[in-house]
C-alpha positions in Angstrom: -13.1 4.1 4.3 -11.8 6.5 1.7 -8.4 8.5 2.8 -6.4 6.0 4.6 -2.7 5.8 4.0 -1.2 2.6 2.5 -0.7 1.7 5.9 -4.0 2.0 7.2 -5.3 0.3 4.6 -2.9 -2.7 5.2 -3.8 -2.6 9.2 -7.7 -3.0 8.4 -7.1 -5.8 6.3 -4.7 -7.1 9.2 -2.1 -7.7 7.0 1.4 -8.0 8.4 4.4 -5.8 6.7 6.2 -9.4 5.1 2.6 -10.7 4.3 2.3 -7.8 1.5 5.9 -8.1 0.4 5.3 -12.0 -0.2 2.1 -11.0 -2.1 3.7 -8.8 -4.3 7.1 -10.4 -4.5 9.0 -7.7 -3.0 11.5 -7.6 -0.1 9.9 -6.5 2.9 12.4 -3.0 3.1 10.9 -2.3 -0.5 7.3 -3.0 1.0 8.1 -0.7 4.1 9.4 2.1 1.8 6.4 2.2 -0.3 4.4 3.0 3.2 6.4 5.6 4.2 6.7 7.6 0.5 3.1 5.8 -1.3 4.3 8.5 -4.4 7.6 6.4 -5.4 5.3 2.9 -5.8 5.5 2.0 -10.1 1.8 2.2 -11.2 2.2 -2.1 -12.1 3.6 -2.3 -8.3 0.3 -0.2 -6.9 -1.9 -2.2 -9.0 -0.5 -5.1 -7.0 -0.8 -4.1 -4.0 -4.4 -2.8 -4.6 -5.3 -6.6 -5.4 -3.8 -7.9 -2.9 -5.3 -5.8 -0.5 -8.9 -6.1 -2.3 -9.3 -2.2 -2.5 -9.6 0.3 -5.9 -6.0 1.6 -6.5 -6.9 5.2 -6.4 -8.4 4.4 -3.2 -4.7 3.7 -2.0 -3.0 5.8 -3.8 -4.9 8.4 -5.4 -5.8 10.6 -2.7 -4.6 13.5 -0.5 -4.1 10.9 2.6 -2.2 8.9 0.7 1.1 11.0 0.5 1.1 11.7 4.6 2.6 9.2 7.1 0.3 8.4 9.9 
């Protein structure tokens, strides 16, 4: 399941938009953004957001998918 998007990701793990921002203690706008623009998420922020969604962080965010909206 390489080359999803952030959002992807967070769709297969049926994980709603406000469920990730409580997990990682941001607002859900901030979580939203990072979806839409993966490149601006702080490396601490996509190391949450890789535990919380169970999957390697360069998985999520290293990888051409990554930086395209779907």
């Amino acid at each position: 399941m390489s080359n999803l998007t952030l959002r992807q990701w967070r769709l297969v793990k049926e994980r709603t938009i406000n469920d990730m921002a409580d997990a990682c203690g941001v607002h859900p706008n901030t979580y939203a953004l990072w979806e839409k623009n993966p490149e601006s998420v702080k490396v601490k922020d996509a190391l949450k957001v890789a535990e919380v969604l169970g999957v390697p962080v360069d998985e999520i965010f290293f990888n051409q998918a990554a930086t395209k909206c779907s």
